[in-house]
C-alpha positions in Angstrom: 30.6 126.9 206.4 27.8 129.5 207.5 28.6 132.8 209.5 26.0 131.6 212.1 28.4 128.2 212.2 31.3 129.8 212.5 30.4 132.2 215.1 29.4 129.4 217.1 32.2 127.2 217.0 34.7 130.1 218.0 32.9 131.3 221.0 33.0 127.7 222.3 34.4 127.0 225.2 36.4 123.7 226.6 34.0 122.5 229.2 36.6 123.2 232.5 36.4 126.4 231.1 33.0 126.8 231.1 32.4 125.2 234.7 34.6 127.2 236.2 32.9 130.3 234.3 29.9 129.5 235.9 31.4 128.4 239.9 32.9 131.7 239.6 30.0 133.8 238.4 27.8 131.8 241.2 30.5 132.4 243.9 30.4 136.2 243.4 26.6 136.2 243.5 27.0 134.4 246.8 29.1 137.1 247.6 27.2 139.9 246.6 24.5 138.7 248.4 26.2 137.5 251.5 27.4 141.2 251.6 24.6 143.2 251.0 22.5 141.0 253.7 25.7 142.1 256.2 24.6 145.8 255.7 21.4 145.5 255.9 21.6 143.4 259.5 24.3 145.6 260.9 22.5 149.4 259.2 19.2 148.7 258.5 17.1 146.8 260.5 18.4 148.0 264.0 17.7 151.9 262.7 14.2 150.5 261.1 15.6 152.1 257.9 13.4 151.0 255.3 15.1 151.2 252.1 12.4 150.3 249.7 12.3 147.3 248.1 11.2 143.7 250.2 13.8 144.5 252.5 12.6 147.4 253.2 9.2 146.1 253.6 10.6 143.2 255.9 12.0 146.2 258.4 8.4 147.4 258.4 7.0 143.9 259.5 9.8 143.3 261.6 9.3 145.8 264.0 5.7 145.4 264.2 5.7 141.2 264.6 9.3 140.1 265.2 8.7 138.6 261.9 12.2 136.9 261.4 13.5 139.2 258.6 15.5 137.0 256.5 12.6 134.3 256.1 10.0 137.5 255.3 12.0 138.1 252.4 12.6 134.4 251.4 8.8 134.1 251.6 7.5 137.5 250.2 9.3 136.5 247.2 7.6 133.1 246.0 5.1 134.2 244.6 7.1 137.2 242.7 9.3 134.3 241.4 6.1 132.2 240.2 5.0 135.3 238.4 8.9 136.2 237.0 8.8 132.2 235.9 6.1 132.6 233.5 6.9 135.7 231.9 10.4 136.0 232.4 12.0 133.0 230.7 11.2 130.2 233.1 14.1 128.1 234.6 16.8 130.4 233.0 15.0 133.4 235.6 15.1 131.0 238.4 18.3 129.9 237.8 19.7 133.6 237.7 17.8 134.7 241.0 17.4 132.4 243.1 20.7 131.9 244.5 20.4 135.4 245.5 17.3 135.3 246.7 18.0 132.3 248.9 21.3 133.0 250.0 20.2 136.8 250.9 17.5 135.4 253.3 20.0 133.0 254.8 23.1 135.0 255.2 20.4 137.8 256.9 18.8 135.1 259.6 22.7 134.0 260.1 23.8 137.3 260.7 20.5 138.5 262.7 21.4 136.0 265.5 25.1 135.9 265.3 26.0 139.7 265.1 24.9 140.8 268.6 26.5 137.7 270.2 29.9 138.8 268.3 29.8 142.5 268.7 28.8 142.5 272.0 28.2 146.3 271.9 25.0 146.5 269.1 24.0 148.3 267.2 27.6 149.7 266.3 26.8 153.5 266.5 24.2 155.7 268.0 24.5 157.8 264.7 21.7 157.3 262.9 23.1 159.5 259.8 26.4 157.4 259.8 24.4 154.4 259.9 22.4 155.6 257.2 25.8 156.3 254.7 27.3 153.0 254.9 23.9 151.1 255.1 23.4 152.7 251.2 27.2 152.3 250.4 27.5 148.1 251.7 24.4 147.4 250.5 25.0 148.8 247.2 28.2 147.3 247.2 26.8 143.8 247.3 24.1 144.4 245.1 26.3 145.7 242.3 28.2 142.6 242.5 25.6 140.5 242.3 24.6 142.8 239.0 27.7 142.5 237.5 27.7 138.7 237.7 24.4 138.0 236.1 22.4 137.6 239.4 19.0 139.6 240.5 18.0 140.3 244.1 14.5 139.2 243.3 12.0 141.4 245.3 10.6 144.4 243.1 13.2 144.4 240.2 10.5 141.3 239.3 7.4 143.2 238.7 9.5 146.2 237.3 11.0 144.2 234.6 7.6 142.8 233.4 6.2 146.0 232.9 9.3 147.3 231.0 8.8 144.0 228.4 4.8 144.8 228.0 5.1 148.5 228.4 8.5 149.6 227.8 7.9 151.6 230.8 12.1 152.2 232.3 12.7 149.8 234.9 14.5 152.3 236.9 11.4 154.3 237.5 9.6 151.4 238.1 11.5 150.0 240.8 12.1 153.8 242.3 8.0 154.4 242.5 7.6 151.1 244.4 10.7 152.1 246.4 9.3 155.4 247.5 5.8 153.7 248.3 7.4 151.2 250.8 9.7 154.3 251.7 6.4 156.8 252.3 4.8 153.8 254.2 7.9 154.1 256.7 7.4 157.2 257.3 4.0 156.4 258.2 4.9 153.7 260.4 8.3 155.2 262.0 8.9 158.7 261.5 9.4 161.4 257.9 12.7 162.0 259.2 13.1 158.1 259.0 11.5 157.6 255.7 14.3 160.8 254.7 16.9 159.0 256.0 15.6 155.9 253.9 15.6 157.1 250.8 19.5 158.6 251.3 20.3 155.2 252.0 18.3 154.3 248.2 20.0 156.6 246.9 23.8 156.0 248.2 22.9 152.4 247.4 21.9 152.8 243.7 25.3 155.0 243.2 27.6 152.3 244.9 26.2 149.9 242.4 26.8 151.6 239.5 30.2 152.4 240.3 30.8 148.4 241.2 28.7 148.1 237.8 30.4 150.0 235.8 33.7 151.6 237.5 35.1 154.5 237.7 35.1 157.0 234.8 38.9 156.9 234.2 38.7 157.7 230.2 37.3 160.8 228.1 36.5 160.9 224.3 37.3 163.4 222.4 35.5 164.1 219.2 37.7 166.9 217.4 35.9 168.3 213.7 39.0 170.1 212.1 40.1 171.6 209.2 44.1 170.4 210.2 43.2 166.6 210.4 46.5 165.2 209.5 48.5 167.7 212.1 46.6 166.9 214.9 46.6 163.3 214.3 49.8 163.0 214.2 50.3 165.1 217.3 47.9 163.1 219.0 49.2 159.4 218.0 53.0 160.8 218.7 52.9 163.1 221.5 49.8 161.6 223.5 50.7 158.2 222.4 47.0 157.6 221.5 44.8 155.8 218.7 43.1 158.4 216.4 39.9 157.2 214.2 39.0 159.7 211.1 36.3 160.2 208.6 35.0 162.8 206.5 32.3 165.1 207.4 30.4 168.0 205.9 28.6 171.2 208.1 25.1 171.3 208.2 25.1 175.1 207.9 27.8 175.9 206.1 28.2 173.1 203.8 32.1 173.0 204.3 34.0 170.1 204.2 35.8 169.0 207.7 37.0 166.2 209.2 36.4 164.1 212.5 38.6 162.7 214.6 37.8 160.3 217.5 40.0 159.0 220.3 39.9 158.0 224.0 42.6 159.8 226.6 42.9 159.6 230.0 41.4 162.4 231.9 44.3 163.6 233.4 45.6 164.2 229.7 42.5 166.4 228.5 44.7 169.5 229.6 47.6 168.6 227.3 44.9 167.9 223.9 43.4 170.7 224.2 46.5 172.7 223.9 47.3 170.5 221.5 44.3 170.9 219.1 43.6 174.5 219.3 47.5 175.6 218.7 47.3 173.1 215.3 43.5 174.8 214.8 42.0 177.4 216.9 38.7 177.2 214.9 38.5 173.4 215.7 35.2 172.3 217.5 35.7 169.4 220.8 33.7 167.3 222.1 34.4 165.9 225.5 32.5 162.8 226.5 33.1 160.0 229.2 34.3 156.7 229.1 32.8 154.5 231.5 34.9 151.6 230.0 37.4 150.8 227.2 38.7 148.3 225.4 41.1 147.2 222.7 44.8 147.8 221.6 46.8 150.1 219.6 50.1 149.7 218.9 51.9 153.3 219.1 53.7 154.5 216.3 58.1 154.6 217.3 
């Protein structure tokens, strides 16, 4: 049997398995969505904080017109989506965005006519600043959900991925220069110390969704080059209770023969290694570098 074959076969999943994969994964973009359109109802639009992106276009054309905001952004991105669906990868880029997309606009039109009526006393807070934080930190919030689940928001992340796959041009410059155009036409249209506000909200909402992306930064790597390998190995695996990968290395200027030892620690145990290493070898060069995630077992020694 083939590698390919085999591969194949053990990645296969029972199909209950794989429905419920997908309800899940289309459930949390729902989600995602649903939340990020709840921030940007109850912080955007009533503080015309336009946060780049269609959104933050739809704040512009909603003050002006009365535009209904959640259709605006429904509508603005047709013909983005015909564009994504023939350069993109057709039904499978549809498929991954447009739940979002649709569900977005409709949680935002839900939540545009229903929030004052529930509140009562709306907008929530007369500080624009406040506003401004958790506008960036929900909407982020949602939007790193939806990330994290395999679903796009649609809107400029379209165009910006089409010029990374014919350029190569970063997507996250992309999709901030287009930002910071809708962002400079807000403060055009509003105010600067509107369009200032806006972009702390782009900002705060970029970081939220990394940290829902990618979580918090629990772990450090060490990379320890030594001339004591088997010492500190063994203080490491025994008294930090930690998995320790070796191999030989040679320096580039002095041509001596050391070598490296890699391993992952929580961070609240880098204070402990490095007493560790440099009492078994003060000459020993570390390397501290960050985890964003781990994975795998080891199976410490008794």
């Amino acid at each position: 049997m083939r590698l390919g074959e085999k591969v194949r076969r053990k990645l296969e999943m029972p199909l209950w398995q794989t429905v419920l994969r997908v309800g899940t994964q289309q459930i949390m973009i729902a989600l995602g969505a649903g939340l990020s359109a709840f921030a940007y109802v109850l912080f955007q639009l009533p503080y015309n904080l336009a946060a780049g992106g269609i959104s933050g276009l739809g704040v512009i054309v909603n003050f002006y017109t009365q535009f209904p905001p959640g259709l605006f952004y429904l509508l603005a991105n047709i013909p983005l989506f015909i564009l994504g669906f023939y350069t993109l990868g057709r039904w499978s880029f549809v498929f991954s965005s447009a739940l979002a997309v649709i569900f977005f606009s409709i949680a935002t039109e839900f939540f545009t006519y229903n929030m004052p009526v529930v509140l009562g006393d709306f907008p929530i807070t007369e500080n624009t600043l406040l506003a401004t934080i958790f506008a960036g930190l929900l909407y982020g919030v949602g939007i790193g959900i939806l990330y994290r689940y395999g679903g796009t928001i649609g809107g400029t992340s379209i165009p910006a991925r089409i010029i990374y796959n014919k350029t190569g041009f970063p997507m996250s410059q992309s999709c901030l220069f287009t930002d910071l155009l809708i962002i400079v036409l807000a403060g055009f249209v509003f105010s600067w110390e509107n369009a200032l506000l806006a972009f702390l909200a782009l900002l705060l909402s970029g970081m939220a969704s990394d940290f829902v992306l990618e979580g918090s930064s629990q772990r450090r790597s060490l990379m320890i080059v030594t001339t004591s390998p088997e010492a500190i190995k063994y203080a490491m695996m025994n008294e930090l209770r930690t998995g320790v990968t070796t191999w030989n290395v040679e320096g580039g200027f002095s041509g001596t023969e050391k070598t490296m030892l890699y391993c992952s620690l929580l961070r609240s145990r880098i204070y402990d290694a490095k007493q560790i290493i440099y009492t078994l070898d003060p000459k020993a060069f570390l390397v501290v570098g960050i985890c964003q995630q781990t994975w795998g077992g080891y199976t410490p020694p008794k």
